[in-house]
Structure formats: C-alpha cells, structure tokens
N, C-alpha and C positions, 0 to 999 in steps of 0.2 A: 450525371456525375455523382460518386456516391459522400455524403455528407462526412464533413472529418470528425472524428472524436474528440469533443472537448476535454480537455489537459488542464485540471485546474490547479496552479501552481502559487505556493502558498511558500512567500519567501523569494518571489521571482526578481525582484531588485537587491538580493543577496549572492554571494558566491555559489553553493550550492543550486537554487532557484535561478540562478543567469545560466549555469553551466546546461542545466534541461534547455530551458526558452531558446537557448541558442543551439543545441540538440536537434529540438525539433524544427529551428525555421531552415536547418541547414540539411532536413532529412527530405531527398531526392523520392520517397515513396509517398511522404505527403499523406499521412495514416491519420495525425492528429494535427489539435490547433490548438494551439495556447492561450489558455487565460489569467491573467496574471495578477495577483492580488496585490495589495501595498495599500500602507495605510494615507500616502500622499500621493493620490494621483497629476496632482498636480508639481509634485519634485522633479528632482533633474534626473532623477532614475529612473523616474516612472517616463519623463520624456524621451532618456535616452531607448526604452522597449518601445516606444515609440515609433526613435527612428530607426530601429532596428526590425521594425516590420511588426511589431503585433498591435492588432487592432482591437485586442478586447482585455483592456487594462479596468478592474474593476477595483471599486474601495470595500476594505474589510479591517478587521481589528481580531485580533487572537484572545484580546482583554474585555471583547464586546461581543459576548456570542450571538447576538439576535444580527449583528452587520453579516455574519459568515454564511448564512441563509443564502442570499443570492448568488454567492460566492462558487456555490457548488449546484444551482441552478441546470437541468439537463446536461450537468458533467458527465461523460463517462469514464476520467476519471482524475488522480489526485497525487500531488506529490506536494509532502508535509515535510516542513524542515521546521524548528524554532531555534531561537536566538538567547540561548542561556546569557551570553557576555554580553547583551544590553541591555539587563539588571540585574545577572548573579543570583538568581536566587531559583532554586531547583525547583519549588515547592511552584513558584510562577512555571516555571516552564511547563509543569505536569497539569497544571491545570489551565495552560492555552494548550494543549496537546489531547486534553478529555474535551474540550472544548469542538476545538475540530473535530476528532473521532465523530462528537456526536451530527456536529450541521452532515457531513460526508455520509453518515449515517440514515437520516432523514431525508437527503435528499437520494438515496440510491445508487451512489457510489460505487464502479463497479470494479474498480480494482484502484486501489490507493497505494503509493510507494510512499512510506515513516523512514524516516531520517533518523538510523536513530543509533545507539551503539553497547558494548558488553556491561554491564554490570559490575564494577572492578571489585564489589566486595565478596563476588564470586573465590575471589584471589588474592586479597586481602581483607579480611572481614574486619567488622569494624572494633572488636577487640583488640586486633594488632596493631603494636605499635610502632609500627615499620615508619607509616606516616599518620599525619592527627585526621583525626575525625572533623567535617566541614559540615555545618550548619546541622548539626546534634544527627542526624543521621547517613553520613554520606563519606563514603572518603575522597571520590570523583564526584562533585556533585552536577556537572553536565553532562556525565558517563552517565551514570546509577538514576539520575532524574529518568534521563529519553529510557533506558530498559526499564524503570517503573512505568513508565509510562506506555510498552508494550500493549497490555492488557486491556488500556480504555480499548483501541479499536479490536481489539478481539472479543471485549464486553458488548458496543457498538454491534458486533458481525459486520463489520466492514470489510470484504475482502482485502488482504491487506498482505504485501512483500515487504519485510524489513529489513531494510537494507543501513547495513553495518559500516562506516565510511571508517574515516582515520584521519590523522593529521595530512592536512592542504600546504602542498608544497608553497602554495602562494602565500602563504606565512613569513616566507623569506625575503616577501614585500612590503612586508608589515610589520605587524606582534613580534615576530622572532628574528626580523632581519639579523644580519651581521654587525658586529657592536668595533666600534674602532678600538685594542688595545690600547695603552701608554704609548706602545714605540707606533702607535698609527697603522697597526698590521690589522685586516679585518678577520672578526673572531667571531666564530658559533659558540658560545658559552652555553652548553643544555648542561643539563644531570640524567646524562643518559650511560655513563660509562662506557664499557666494551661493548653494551647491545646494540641492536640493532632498532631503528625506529623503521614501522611503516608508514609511504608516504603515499601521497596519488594529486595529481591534477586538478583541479575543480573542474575541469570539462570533461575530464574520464567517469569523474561521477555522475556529470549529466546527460551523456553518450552511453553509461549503464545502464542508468533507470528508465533511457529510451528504450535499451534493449529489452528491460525487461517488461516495458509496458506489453511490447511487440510479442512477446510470449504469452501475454493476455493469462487464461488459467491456470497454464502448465505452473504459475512459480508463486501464486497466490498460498499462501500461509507460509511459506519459505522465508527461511533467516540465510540473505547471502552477504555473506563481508567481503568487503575490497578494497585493492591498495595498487600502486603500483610498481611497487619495489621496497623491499627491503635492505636497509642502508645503517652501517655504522654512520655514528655523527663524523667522524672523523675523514670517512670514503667520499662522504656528501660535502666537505671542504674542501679534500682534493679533486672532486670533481667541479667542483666550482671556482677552483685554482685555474685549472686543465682552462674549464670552459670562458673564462672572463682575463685570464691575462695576468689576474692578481693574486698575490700570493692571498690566503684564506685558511684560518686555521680551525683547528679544533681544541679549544678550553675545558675540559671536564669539569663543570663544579658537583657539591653532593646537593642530595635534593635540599637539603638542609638551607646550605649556601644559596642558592637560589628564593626558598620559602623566605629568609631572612634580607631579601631586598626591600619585602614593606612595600611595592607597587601594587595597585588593585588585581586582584585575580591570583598575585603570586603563590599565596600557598595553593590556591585551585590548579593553579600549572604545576605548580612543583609535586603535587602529587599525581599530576595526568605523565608529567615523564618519569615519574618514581614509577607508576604502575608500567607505564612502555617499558621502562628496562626490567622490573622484576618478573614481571607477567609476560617478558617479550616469546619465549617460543609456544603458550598456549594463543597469544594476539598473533603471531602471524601463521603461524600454523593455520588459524580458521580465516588466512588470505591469501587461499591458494591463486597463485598468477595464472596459474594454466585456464581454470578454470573463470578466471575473472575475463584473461585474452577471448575463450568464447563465445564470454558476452558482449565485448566489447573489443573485436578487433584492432582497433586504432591504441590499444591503450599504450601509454605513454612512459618508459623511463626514465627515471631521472636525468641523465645527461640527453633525451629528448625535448623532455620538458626545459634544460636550458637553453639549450640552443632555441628556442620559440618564445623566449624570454631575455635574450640577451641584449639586448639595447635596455630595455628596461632595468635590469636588474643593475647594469653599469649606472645608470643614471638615479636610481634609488639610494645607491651607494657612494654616490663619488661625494 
C-alpha cells in the first residue's frame, strides 16, 4: 500500500483549517493524511478532529518558532492560515507567517498552500482619504498583513500556491449575523451599497486547496482567488427571506456609520467592506467562478449553502 502524504495543517481547529481536515478525511482517493496543529491539544477542538478521525493532532505555536519544527516533520506538505482577529495586530500576523515560511522551509516542504489575500492599498493607497489609515501603515490591515507577508515563503523557496479566499458566508453565524431592527425585522446592515460582495463556504475553500494539493506542481507559485458567488447585500437578504421563511432585509449604512459603532475590529471592518464595494469589480473580477468550478466541482452558491444550513441558521437567529 503506498504511504499518504502528510498535510500539515496549521489553523486545523479553525474555519478555514476544519474546512481541508474534513476535505481530506472525506476524500475517496485517500492521497493524503492530515496533521493537525493547535496550540491545545488537549481542548475540545482538538478532541472533536479527534472524533472526527485524525490521528496525528500535534502541539505548535505560530508565536514559538522552535515548537513548528516538529510540526512539519517528513510533511509533504502545508496549508497556512493565521488568525489576525485574535490579536489585531498585522505586524503579529506577518511575523507568525515568516515564522512558518521558515520551519516548512527547513523541513522541505514540498508544496505549501498560504492563506492569504490582495493588498487593498493596491486600490486605495494609503494617502487616500476615502478610509483612515490602520496601525500607521495599513488601510486593511488583515488584507495588506497576509500580501506583505507573500514574500517570506518565496524568500523561504517554499513551493508555495497562494490562494486568495474572501468573506465566509459562515459569518452570517457569527461576526455579521442578522441584527434585529426596532420593529424586530431581521437586518444585514453592511456598508456595502449597490455592490456586490464575494462570498464562498468554508468547506469550498477546503475542498479547493485539496484540489490544488492534487495538482501537486502544475499550480506551485500560482496566485488563485476564489469565491463562490457574487451577491448584492440586498440579493443575499432576499435569498435568505426565500430560504428561512422570514422576512430579512437589507440596511445600507456608510462605512463611516459602521467605523462609528466603536466595537473592537470596527474601523478594520468597515474599511474591509469600504474596499469590497470600492474595489468590487477588480476583487471579483480575479474570482472567476468558472474557473474556481474546475477546481472544485462541488462549489457551492449561496442559496446552496443555505439550504445546508438551515436549521442552523433558524436557530442562530430566533
């Protein structure tokens, strides 16, 4: 029997990192095996890949680079995600992200998939005053971090696919749920205007970056971005009217309105949807669907994805 390729997944008790782990235990060719990093292996996440079948849950730290050593131990190879929103600070993400480059680097990594996304001062630069500038050089600073942070694994020579994700519809379980108005009517309130927002699955991105493991060379130094649909906020209310029974609307605020709520992260969001609608037809533009379907078969629409969500999101909500 020929040996599986170790997957070493780095972020695997997270959204992105769960959507591969469950990628691969549900892939019928049985090419790779998962190993899953997390700084507690002894939590209830780390237990639940447990009981979901993976047997090689190891301890590492993104803030401890001598832990990541083992981490990537006769890997063949590597899927890198970080976690800007669990301390805000861009300057930390880039340097757990040089961090990994280098262990994946050293241990001989042979094709790595980065997490990662555009550069928004591509399209706002940072003398514009469209929206403020974040932490003295950033205007997205969990956009503009991960594309700074590009470069370590190509400094590294890490073979490496960068793959360009977008907003997780499963946001609408969370962070961005639906907010009750006054008259108790459920409301998307973004600052996204007439545009259009890309959205995608969390399991279509980890059913991706299977695929593109499976392509092994062919996509190595390739930047591919993906989504799974293109959607007014407003389309994404009545489809979630259609699909749940309840009426669901759509609130414009300006990003302004929004940055002025004073919740942690706000002006970071409110400039992440300022740039989705300013920047929206160069952002989706580089998430061609056709081309994302033939990596990824299965991928998923938004009125897909709700219906595969609908108890949930009723229950989230009520």
């Amino acid at each position: 029997m020929t040996q599986k390729k170790i997957i070493t997944v780095i972020g695997a008790t997270g959204r992105q990192g769960g959507g591969l782990v469950r990628a691969v235990l549900a892939d019928r060719e049985e090419e790779f095996t998962v190993r899953a990093v997390t700084r507690h292996r002894d939590g209830e996440p780390a237990r639940e890949l447990k009981r979901l079948g993976v047997d090689d849950i190891v301890r590492a730290d993104m803030d401890d680079p001598p832990s990541l050593a083992p981490a990537f131990e006769h890997a063949y190879g590597a899927f890198v995600v970080t976690n800007f929103w669990e301390h805000l600070s861009a300057e930390r993400e880039k340097t757990q992200a040089q961090a990994v480059a280098r262990a994946a680097s050293h241990a001989g990594v042979l094709h790595a998939i980065w997490s990662t996304l555009e550069d928004t001062r591509d399209c706002v630069p940072l003398d514009d005053d469209r929206m403020p500038t974040l932490q003295d050089h950033y205007k997205v600073p969990h956009f503009d971090a991960k594309a700074e942070a590009d470069h370590y694994f190509l400094d590294e020579a890490v073979p490496t696919t960068f793959l360009r994700t977008t907003f997780n519809w499963e946001n609408l379980l969370g962070t961005f749920a639906p907010q009750r108005g006054p008259d108790g009517t459920l409301q998307l309130a973004y600052p996204m205007g007439e545009s259009r927002l890309s959205g995608i699955a969390v399991d279509d991105i980890g059913k991706t970056a299977l695929a593109i493991l499976r392509r092994g060379a062919d996509l190595i130094a390739a930047t591919i971005s993906i989504a799974g649909e293109h959607l007014k906020v407003a389309d994404m209310a009545a489809a979630l009217t259609t699909s749940l029974g309840v009426p669901v609307r759509y609130r414009p605020l300006t990003p302004d309105e929004w940055r002025a709520q004073g919740t942690p992260g706000a002006d970071e969001t409110g400039n992440m949807f300022q740039y989705y609608a300013d920047c929206e037809h160069r952002f989706t533009a580089a998430r061609d669907l056709t081309a994302v379907r033939d990596l990824n078969p299965a991928l998923q629409d938004f009125a897909t994805w709700l219906a595969a969500h609908h108890g949930r999101l009723l229950t989230t909500w009520a």
